[in-house]
N, C-alpha and C positions, 0 to 999 in steps of 0.2 A: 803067197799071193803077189809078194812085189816083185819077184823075182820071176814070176812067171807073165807078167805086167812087161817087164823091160826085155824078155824073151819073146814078145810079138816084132811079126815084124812091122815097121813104119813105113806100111803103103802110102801114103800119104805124102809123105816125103819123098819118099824114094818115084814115086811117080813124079813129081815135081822137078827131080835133080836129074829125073833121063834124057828130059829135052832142057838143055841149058839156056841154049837159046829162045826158045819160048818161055821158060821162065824169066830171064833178062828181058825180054820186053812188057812182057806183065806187071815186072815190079818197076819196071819205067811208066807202064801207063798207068798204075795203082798212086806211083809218086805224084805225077803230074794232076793226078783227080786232087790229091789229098793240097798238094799247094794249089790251086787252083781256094781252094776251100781255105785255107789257112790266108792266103792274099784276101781275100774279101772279107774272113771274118778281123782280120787285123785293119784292114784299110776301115771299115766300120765301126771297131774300137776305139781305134785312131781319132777318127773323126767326133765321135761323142767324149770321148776323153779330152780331148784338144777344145772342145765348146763350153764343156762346162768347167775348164780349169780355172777361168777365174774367178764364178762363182764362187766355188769352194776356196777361194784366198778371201774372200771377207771376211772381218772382222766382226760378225755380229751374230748375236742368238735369236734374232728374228730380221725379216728383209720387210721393206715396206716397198710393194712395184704395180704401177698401173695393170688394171686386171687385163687390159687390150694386150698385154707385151707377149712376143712370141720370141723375140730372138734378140739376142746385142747387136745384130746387122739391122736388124730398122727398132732401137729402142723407143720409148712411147715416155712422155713426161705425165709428172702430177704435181701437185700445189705441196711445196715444203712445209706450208698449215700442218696440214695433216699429219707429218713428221713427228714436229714440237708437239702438236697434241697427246700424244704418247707418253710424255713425258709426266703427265700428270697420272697415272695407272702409278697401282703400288707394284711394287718389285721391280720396274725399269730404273734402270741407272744412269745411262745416257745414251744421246741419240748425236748419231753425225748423218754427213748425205755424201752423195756421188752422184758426177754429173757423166756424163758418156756421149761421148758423137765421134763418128767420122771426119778426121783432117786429112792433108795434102800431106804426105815429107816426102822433102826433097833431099834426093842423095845428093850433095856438096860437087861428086866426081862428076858423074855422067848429069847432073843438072835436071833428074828426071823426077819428076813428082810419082808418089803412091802411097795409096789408101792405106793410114793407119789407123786406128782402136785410140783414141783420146780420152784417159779418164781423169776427170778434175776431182780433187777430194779437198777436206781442210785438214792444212799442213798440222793444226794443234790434236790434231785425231784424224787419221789417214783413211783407218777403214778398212786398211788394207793387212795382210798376213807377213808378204814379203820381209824379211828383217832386215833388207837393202834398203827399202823405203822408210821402216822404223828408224833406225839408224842416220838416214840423210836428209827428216824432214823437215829439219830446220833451212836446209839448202833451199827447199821449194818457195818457202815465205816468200821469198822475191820475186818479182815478175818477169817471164820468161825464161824459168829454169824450168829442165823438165827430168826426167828419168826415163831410161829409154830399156826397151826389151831386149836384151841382148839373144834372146832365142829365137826372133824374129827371123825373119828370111831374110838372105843376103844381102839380095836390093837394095835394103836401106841405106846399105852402106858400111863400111867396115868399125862401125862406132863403137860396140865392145874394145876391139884392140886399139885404137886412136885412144880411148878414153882412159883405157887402163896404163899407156904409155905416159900422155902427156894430162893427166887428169883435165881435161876438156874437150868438148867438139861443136862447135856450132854451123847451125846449119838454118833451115826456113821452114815453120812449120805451119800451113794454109798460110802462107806468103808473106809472114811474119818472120824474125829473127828470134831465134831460141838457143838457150844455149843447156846442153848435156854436163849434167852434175851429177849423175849416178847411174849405173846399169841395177838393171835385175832381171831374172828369170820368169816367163812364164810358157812365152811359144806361139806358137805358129795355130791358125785352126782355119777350118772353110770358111766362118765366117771372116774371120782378119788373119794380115799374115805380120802384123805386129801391133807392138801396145807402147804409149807412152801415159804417161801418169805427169799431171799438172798441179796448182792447186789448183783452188776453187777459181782464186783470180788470174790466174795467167789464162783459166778455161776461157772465162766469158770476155776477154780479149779475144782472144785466138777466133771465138765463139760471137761476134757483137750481136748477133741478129737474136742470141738465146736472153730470154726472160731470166734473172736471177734465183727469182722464188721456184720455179720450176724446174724440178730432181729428175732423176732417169730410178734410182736406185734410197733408199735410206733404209738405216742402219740403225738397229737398236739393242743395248747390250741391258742385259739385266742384272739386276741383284744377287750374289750368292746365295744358292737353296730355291730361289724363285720358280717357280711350276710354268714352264715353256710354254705348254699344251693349256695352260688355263689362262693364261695370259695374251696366248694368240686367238683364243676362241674370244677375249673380251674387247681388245683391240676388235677384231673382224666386225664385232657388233656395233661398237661404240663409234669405229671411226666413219663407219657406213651407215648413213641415218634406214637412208632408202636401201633394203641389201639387195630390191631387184637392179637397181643399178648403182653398183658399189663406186666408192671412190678411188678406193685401194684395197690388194690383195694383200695380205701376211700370208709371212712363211717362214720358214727359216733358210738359209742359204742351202743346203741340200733340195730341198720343196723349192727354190728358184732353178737350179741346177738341173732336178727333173725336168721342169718345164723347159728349159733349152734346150732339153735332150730329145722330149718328146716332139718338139716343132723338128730337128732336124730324121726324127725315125717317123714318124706320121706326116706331118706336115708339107715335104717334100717328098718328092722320088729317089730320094738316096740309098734310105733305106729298103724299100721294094729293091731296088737295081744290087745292092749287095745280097740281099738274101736268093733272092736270084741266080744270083753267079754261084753261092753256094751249093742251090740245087742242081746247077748245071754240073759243077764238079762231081756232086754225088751220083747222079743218071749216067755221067762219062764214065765213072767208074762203075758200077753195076753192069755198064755193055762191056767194058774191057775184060773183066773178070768172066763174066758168062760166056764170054767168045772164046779165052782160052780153059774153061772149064768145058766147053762144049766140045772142042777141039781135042780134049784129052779126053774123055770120054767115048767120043765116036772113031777113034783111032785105036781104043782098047775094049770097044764093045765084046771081042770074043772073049777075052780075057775075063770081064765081067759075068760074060753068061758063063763062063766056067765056074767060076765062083757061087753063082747063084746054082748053079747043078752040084755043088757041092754040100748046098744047104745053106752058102751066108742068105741073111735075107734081105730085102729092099734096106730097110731101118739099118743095117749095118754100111752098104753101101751108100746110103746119103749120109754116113759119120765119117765114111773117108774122103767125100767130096766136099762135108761141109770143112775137116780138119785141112785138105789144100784150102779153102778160100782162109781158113783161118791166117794159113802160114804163109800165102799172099798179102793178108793184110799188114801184118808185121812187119813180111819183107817190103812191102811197096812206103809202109807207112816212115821208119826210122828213117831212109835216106830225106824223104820229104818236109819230115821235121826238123832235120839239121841242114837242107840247102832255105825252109824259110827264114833258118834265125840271119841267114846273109842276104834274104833279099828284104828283110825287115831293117837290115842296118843302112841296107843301099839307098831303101825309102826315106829313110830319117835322114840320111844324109843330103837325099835331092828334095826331098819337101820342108824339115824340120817336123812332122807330124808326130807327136808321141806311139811308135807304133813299135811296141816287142811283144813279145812271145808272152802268154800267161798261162801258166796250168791248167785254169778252166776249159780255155782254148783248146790248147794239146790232149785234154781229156776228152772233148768232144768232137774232134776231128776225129779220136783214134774211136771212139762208140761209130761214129759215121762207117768210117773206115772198118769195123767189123760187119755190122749191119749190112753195108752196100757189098761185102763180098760174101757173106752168108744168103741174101738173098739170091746174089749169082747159084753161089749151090745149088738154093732148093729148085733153082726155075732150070737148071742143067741137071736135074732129078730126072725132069723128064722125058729126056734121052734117053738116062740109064733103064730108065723103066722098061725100056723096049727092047733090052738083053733078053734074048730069046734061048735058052739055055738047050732047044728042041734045034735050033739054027746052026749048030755044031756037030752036031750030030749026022 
């Protein structure tokens, strides 16, 4: 049976490889649908990856954040009370806070001010994951030392290599003099295109108009063994007399993280506008495929009614149209996969946006990328259908 298997011939193929040239532009226009599709689901990755990266660098087993909050680009304060309060529940261990706003920096060269991500923490419990920050928190105790994102966008200024040369860089920060005592990594995202990290007191200098008791973020670590989930349903209860109108929400920093996620995939039209571009790619490719399967179809129409005068039947001829869309997909798909992992390097290197390649990804482009040229087949079926095998005759 397998010998008799690999003794057929590969119509399919061999239809494909007679016009070369219409094959070379199919797998050009199959490429161009698939990165079309692979640009937008990365530049959307990108974009919720890049928002909630610094979420997930907190330091804590549950988050304490105003219920109003939708985004770090306009964060919302609550009463530090509420914090300390926490502290009296069995199985919390300790509680810090984090303040957040937008400042001015100014690049030193071109003298130009831009919006950076300000986070004030206490230098004795930071809060934070970074182990740049762990490492240099004693540097912060001072006022006006800061730590500066070195994965930020260029703008700011060349501070990573200045700092790492002459361990120093000072510069204005909201019109203030500050001065650079450590990098660290987090990045670039829509909402900010960098982060500095304060403490508490160089913030509410930097910051005079901000109330002190009042947090953006707090921070609460518990006990070993302690039960997460029974612990935040008590909190939720306790710290909120009234729960129609809460004081504060608990979470834990992933449950903050969603919520960032969801304000930039609902909240805005970012989302709509990528998935969007998606569909387009997938509809570009579906006409692509169907015009040259229609095209090779209606150019071998006798050929086909011979065949059906021979006794193959419909069902055998839509397994050789759907086996070309197949081998279209494949062919259009690989080049497509390997020119995005270069224009995903190109993006990171013009935006800073965390944007590469992930398997899930590539596994769903290539499902798309079956589907949209299986559909071509069966809808260029109905061509074949009309081999008139009496039309030969």
């Amino acid at each position: 049976m397998q010998n008799k298997l690999f003794r057929k011939t590969p119509l399919a193929w061999r239809q494909l490889m007679k016009e070369k040239t219409r094959l070379a532009i199919a797998v050009a226009g199959i490429s161009f649908a698939d990165m079309l599709m692979f640009i937008q689901m990365g530049f959307e990755s990108a974009l919720f990856d890049a928002a909630i990266q610094p979420h997930r660098n907190l330091q804590a087993d549950l988050v304490l954040i105003n219920p109003q909050f939708e985004t770090l680009f306009s964060v919302k304060s609550f009463s530090r009370e509420r914090l300390y309060q926490a502290l009296s529940y069995d199985g919390v261990d300790s509680v810090s806070y984090v303040y957040i706003g937008t400042g001015q920096w100014r690049n030193p060269e071109t003298r130009i001010d831009r919006s950076i991500l300000v986070w004030g923490v206490d230098p004795h419990q930071p809060g934070l994951k970074f182990p740049e920050v762990q490492k240099n928190k004693d540097e912060l105790k001072a006022l006006h030392q800061v730590m500066f994102d070195q994965a930020g966008r260029p703008e700011y200024g060349a501070v990573g290599n200045i700092f790492k040369k002459t361990g120093n860089f000072q510069t204005e920060l909201n019109s203030k003099a500050v001065s650079v005592k450590g990098v660290f990594s987090n990045g670039a995202s829509f909402a900010a295109d960098g982060n500095v990290i304060t403490s508490d007191s160089t913030f509410l200098e930097l910051f005079p108009n901000r109330k002190p008791d009042q947090i953006e973020v707090g921070l609460i670590n518990l006990k070993p063994g302690a039960d997460i989930e029974k612990l935040k349903t008590q909190l939720r209860m306790g710290l909120n007399p009234d729960q129609n109108n809460p004081f504060v929400e608990v979470g834990t920093p992933e449950d903050f993280a969603q919520k960032e996620k969801a304000y930039w995939a609902n909240g805005t039209g970012i989302g709509f506008i990528f998935s969007l571009g998606v569909g387009v790619g997938f509809i570009v490719g579906i006409v692509i495929v169907y015009q040259i399967l229609y095209s090779d179809v209606s150019e071998h129409l006798p050929e086909y009614a011979t065949l059906k005068a021979m006794g193959y039947t419909d069902t055998y001829l839509l397994g050789v149209l759907i086996q070309e869309a197949l081998l279209l997909a494949v062919l259009g798909y690989l080049p497509a996969f390997f020119l995005s992992f270069g224009l995903y390097k190109l993006t990171f290197a013009a935006t800073m946006l965390p944007i590469f390649m992930k398997v899930d990804r590539a596994i769903t482009v290539f499902i798309l990328t079956v589907i949209m040229c299986s559909v071509s087949g069966a809808i260029a079926m109905k061509k074949l259908r009309s081999a008139d095998p009496a039309d030969i005759f």
